[in-house]
N, C-alpha and C positions, 0 to 999 in steps of 0.2 A: 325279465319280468318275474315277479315274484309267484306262490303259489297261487296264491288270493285273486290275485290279479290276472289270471292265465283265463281268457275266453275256453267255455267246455263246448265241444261237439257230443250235443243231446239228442240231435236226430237221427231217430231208428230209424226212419223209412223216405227213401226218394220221391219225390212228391214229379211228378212229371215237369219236363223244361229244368229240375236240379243237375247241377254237376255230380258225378259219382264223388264220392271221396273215401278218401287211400291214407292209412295211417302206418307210416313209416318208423319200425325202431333200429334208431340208431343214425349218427349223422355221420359213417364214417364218409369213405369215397361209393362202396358199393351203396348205401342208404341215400347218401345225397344226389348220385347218379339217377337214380329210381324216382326221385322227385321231381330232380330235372325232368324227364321224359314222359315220366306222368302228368306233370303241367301243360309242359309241350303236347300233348296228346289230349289235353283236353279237363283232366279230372281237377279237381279241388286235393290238393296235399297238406301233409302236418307231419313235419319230423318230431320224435323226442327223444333226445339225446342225456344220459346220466351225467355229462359232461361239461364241462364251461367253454370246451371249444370246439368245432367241427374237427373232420377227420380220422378220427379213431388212433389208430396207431400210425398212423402217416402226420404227425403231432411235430411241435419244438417246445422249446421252454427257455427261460433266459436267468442269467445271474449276471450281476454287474454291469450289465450294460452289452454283453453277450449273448449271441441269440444260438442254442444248441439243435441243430437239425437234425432231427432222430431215424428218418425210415428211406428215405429215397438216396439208392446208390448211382441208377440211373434209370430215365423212364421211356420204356419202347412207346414211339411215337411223337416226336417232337419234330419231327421235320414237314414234309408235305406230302401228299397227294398218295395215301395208303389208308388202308382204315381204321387203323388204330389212330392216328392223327385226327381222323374225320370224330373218332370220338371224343377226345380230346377237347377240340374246338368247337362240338355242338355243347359240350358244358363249361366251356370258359375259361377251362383251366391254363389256358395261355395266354389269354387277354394279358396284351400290352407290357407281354412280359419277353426278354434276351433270354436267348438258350446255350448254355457253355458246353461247349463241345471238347475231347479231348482226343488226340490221334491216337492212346494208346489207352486201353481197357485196363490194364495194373502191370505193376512193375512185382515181382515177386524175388525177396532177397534170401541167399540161407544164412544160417548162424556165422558162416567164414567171410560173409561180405561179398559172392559169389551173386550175379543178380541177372533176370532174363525180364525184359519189357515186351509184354503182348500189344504190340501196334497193331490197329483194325486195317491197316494196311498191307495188303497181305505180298508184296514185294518188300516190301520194307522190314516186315517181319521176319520171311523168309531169309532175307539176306543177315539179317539179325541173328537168327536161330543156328543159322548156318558157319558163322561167324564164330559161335560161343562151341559147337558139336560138328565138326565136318562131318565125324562119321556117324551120325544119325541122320543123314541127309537124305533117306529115304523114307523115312516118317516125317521128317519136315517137311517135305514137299508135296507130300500126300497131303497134308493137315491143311497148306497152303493153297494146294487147289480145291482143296472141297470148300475151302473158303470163297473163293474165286466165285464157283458156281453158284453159292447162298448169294453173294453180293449182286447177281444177275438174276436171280430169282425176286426177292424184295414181296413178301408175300403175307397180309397178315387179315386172317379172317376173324375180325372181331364186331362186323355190324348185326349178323341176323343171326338165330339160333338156327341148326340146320331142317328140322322139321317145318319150320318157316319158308325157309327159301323157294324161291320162285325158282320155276325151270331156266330162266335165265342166269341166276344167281348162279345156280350150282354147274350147271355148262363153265362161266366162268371160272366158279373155282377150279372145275377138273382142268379146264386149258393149261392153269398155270400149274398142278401140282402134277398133271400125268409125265411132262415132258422129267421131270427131274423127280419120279416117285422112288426109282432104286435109288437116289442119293439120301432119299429123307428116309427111306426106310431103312438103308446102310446104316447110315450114321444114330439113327432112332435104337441101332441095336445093337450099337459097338457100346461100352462104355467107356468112360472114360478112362478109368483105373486098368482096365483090360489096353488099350491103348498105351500108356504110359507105359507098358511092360516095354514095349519095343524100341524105348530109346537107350542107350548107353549110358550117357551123361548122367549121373545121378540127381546133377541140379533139374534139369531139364525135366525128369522121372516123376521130381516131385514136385515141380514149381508146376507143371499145366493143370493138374485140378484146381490149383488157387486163380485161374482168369478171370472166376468172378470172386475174388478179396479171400471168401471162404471156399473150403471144399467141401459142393455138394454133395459127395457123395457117391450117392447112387445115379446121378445124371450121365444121361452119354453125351458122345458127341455133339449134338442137333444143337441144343442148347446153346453153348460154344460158339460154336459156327451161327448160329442165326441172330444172335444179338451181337456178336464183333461186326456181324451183315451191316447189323442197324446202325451201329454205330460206324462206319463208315459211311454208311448213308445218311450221317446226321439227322438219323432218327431214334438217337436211344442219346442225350444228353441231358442238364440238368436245366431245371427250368430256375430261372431266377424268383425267388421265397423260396423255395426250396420246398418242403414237406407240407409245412401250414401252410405256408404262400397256396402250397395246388388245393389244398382243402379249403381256406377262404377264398380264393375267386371261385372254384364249382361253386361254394355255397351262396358269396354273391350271384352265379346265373339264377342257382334256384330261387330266391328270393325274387329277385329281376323280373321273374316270370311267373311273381304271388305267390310262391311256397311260402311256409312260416316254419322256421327249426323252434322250437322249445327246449331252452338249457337247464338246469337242473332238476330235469324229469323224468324218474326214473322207472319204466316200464315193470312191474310185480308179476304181473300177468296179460298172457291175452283172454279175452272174453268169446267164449264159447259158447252159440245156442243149438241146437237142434242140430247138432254136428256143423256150422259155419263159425266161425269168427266172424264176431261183431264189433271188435273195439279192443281194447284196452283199459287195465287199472295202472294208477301209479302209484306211489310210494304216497301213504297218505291216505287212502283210498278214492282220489278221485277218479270217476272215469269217463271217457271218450268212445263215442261209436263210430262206424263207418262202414263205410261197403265192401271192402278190401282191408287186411291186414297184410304188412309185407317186412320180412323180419329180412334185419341188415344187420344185427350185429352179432356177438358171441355166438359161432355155431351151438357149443353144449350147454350154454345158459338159454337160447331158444330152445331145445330140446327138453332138456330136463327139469327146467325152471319156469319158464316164461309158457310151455306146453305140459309140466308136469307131470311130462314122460307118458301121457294119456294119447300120444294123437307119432306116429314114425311111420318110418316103411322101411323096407327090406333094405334098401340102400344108405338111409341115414344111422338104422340100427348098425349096420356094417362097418360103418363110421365112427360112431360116437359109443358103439359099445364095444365094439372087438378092437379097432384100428387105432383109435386112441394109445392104446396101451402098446404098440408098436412102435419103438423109436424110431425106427428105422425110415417110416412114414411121414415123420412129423418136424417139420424144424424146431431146433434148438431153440432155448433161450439165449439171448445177448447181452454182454457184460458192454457198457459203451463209460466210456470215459473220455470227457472233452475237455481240453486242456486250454483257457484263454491267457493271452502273455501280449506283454508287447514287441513292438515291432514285427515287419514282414518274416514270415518262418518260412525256412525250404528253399533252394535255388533249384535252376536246372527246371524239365518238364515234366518232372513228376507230379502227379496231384494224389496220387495213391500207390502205396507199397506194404504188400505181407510180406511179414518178417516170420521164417521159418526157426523158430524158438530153440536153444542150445536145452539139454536134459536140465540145465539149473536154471534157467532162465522160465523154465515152465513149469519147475516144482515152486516156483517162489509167486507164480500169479493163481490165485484161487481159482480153482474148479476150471482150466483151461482145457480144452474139449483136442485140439486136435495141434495143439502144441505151436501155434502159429498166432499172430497178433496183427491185426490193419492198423494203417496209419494215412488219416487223408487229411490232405492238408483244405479244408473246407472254406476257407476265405477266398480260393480260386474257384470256387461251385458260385457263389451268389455275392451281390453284395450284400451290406446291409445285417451280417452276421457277425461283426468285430464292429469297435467304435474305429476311428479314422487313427491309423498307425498302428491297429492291434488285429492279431491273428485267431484265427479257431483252428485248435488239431481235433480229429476225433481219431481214438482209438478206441479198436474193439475185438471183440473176441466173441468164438460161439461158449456158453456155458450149460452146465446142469442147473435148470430150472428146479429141481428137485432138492440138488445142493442147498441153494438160497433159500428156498422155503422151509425147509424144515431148521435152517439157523436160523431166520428170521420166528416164527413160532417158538422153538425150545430156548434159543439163548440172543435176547435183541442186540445185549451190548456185544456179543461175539461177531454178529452181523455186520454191525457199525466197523469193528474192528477190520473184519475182509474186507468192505469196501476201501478201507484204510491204508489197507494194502496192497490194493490198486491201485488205487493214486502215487503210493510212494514207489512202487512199480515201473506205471506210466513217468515219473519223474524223472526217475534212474535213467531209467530207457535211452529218454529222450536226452537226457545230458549227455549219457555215454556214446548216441551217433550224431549227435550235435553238440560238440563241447563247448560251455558257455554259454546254453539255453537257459539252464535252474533261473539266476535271477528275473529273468523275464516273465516268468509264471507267477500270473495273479491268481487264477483259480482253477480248479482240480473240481471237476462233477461227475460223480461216479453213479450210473443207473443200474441197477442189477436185474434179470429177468422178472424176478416178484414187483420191483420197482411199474415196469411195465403192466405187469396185473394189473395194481393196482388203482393204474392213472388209467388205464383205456379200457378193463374189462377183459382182454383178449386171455382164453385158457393158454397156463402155463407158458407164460409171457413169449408167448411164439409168434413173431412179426407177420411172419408168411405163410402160418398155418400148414397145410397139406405141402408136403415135395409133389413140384410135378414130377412126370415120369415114371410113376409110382403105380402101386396096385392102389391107391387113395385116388391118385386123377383118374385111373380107370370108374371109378364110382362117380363122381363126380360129372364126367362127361356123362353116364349116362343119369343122372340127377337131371342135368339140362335137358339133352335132349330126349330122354323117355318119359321121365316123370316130370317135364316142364316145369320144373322149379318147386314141386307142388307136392305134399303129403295126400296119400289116399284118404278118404275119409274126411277132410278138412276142409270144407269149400269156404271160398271167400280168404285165402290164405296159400303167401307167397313164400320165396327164400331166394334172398339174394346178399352178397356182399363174399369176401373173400373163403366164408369155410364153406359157401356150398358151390362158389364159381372158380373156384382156383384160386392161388397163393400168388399173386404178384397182383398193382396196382390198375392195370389196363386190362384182368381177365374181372375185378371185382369192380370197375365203370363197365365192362361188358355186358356184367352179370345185371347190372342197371338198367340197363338197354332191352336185356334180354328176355327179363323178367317186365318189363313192361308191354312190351310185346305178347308175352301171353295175358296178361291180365286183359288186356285194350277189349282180347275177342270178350272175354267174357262180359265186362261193363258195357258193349256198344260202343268203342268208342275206337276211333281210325289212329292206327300209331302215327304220329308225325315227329320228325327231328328235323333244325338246323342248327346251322354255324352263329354263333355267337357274332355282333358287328360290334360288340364293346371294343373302344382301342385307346383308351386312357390308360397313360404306361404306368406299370405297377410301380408301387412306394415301399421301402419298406414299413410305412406308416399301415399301409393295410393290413399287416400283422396283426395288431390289433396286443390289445392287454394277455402278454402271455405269463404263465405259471412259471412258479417256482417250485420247484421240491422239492422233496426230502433233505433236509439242511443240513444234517451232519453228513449228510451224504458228500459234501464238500471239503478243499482243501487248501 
């Protein structure tokens, strides 16, 4: 709907028997979650999103008849009867959709063709590991039953915020976490690179920080161990649409349940009277009021832009003024390259392998962060992402977000140029472990982390914002549960979505939940949630009209 054309919310004041109403920015997953459950609860809602499509950076795009899936590697909660699931399905997001499941979490190869597969099954693993290193068989076996234990646990607290919780709640959570507190708090304090010390094998040394594609890092143990859990409890796999797929059914529940998203409108500012938020301006100057204002998108463009740096508190300045400038804090930006060709790609049951990059192999891919490279073969994630006889690979790599931006500013055709040279990269690559692949490649779409800026908003094109496990989740956590989501000084005004509820896709639908939940006390209004009963099985027609970009970006 055009600008002209977009009904305005004029009313300052609730008139008794009115629904409260809650103006949402941003349509990512944390934004659109917030809707959901605000509706569900009772209130009158209104997304507006800068965007042409829900989501935020959980986004695709297509070229040629290819559908490129950008953000979901795997999602906790896909299976049953846990909470993360329960959130899930109170917003839609698996309405009438198959979920692909894989027995092994990544295969990780080195430069000499040497390869270790982390299977979620942790005999199968064991004997695998054991197989490639006998004499590491005492850190394997260890790694193997702490695995054991995670899988008997199945534990995932993501419905109520803990200032919330009823005496019943929290009784339950202690039942489950006290019996097994020195494993989570063991393994919460090994890291993982401290670990690796104790293997032999150099493959082995280097290959287990890559279990999830890249290496975290700074992560310990816990991590590891508690998503290979899920994923043997076919609760951590991929839903069929893949990234937009989960972002158009939430945003069909929202709608479902009378929400309205607003697409290309873009929030300038929010409107502040007598110290509350009343609304919003948007680009243009028109503007929207409401009872509630509740920011879902760009942590530091809500801070410094959309709040004009006028309205913080001790925890968010902590964040956005000192932590930012942390790398160490923050995830990387992502070099992604998706390769569509014909014919089926790949035998055997691999669907994902990092490839442990040779010194020439990594001086020749731009700005390559930690000398390693993914390769998934994504036509076995969903259908609907190739036409019928054609494949999608995506490769990717973490990069310097820094790198890319300041070529993309000082020298554009230089920029063009690197992405050029990942494609012919990605090309080589894949000839030289697949010989005979080149003719099959029809198109090369290379995204670089400014790329991501640009189409979603998110700073310094960082998918996942904050590392957990970090002194950043330490703040965070207590964002949630001290300062309820909420700046001092500011009433009538929320935070929710990934940079104030954590960095993955189920803590920013949490942060949804969560955040509505406090708001509810304040409006009068009783929090309610349920399960979605939609069960019309997903098309890939529900995708809807997706984007193209950047075009020389292609090959």
């Amino acid at each position: 709907m055009s600008r002209e054309n977009r009904p305005v919310w004029q009313r300052r004041e609730r008139a008794p028997g009115d629904r409260p109403r809650v103006i949402v920015i941003g349509a990512g997953i944390g934004g659109l979650s917030t809707g959901c459950y605000a509706q569900m609860s009772g209130a009158e809602t209104r997304i507006f999103e800068r965007h042409v499509l829900p989501g935020g950076c959980c986004t695709a795009w297509s070229r040629q008849g290819y559908v490129f899936d950008y953000c979901i590697e795997w999602l906790t909660g896909t299976g049953r009867g846990n909470h993360a699931s329960q959130v899930w399905r109170e917003l839609g997001a698996l309405d009438g959709k198959t979920i692909a499941n894989f027995e092994m979490f990544n295969t990780v190869m080195d430069e000499h063709g040497r390869s270790v597969t982390f299977y979620n099954d942790p005999d199968r693993l064991e004997a695998h590991l054991l197989e490639i290193s006998p004499a590491d068989a005492r850190p394997i076996r260890a790694f193997c039953r702490d695995l054991r234990r995670f899988i008997a646990v199945n534990h995932y607290p993501f419905l109520t915020p803990p200032p919330l919780q009823s005496l019943g709640e929290k009784l339950a959570t202690l039942r489950v976490v006290l019996p097994d507190f020195l494993l989570f708090w063991r393994t919460a304090a090994t890291r993982m690179e401290s670990f690796t010390e104790r293997f032999q094998d150099p493959l082995l040394r280097r290959a287990f920080p890559f279990i999830f594609f890249q290496d975290h890092e700074d992560f310990p143990l816990l991590p590891y161990l508690f998503n290979m859990a899920s994923a043997h409890h076919l609760n951590a796999g991929f839903p069929q649409g893949g990234s937009l797929g989960l972002a158009r059914s939430v945003e069909e529940r929202y709608t479902s349940l009378g929400g309205r998203v607003d697409y290309r409108a873009r929030v300038e500012r929010i409107l502040i009277e007598d110290g509350r938020a009343v609304g919003v301006e948007l680009r243009g100057g028109q503007r929207h009021y409401a009872d509630h204002v509740v920011a879902a998108c760009d942590g530091l463009t809500t801070v410094k832009k959309l709040l004009g740096g006028a309205y913080s508190s001790p925890k968010v300045e902590l964040l956005f003024d000192r932590m930012m400038e942390r790398e160490e804090l923050l995830y990387p930006g992502v070099v992604s390259a998706f390769v569509g060709l014909k014919g089926e790609f790949g035998e055997g049951e691999r669907h994902s392998t990092t490839y442990l990059l040779s010194d020439e192999d990594s001086a020749a891919l731009p700005s390559v962060r930690q000398n390693s490279m993914v390769v998934q073969l994504r036509s076995r994630y969903s259908d609907g992402f190739a036409p019928p006889g054609h494949s999608v690979v995506h490769c990717t790599y973490f990069s310097d977000y820094g790198y890319w931006k300041e070529l993309r500013r000082t020298d554009r055709k230089g920029y063009w140029a690197r992405k050029q040279e990942v494609a012919d990269f990605v090309r080589g690559f894949l000839e030289r472990h697949h010989p005979g692949i080149g003719p099959a490649i029809e198109v090369i779409d290379v995204a670089s982390p400014v790329t991501t800026e640009r189409y979603t908003g998110v700073s310094g094109g960082s998918i996942l914002g904050w590392k957990s496990f970090t002194d950043a989740d330490d703040v965070i956590t207590g964002l949630i549960n001290k300062d309820r989501l909420r700046l001092p000084g500011l009433d009538g005004f929320s935070l929710a979505g990934q940079w104030f509820g954590g960095g993955s896709l189920i803590r920013a639908a949490a942060s949804g939940r969560f955040v509505t939940q406090y708001l509810c006390r304040e409006l009068g209004l009783e929090f309610r949630a349920w399960e979605s009963e939609a069960t019309e099985p997903w098309h890939p027609g529900k995708l809807g009209k997706l984007p193209q970009l950047e075009q020389r970006g292609v090959r």
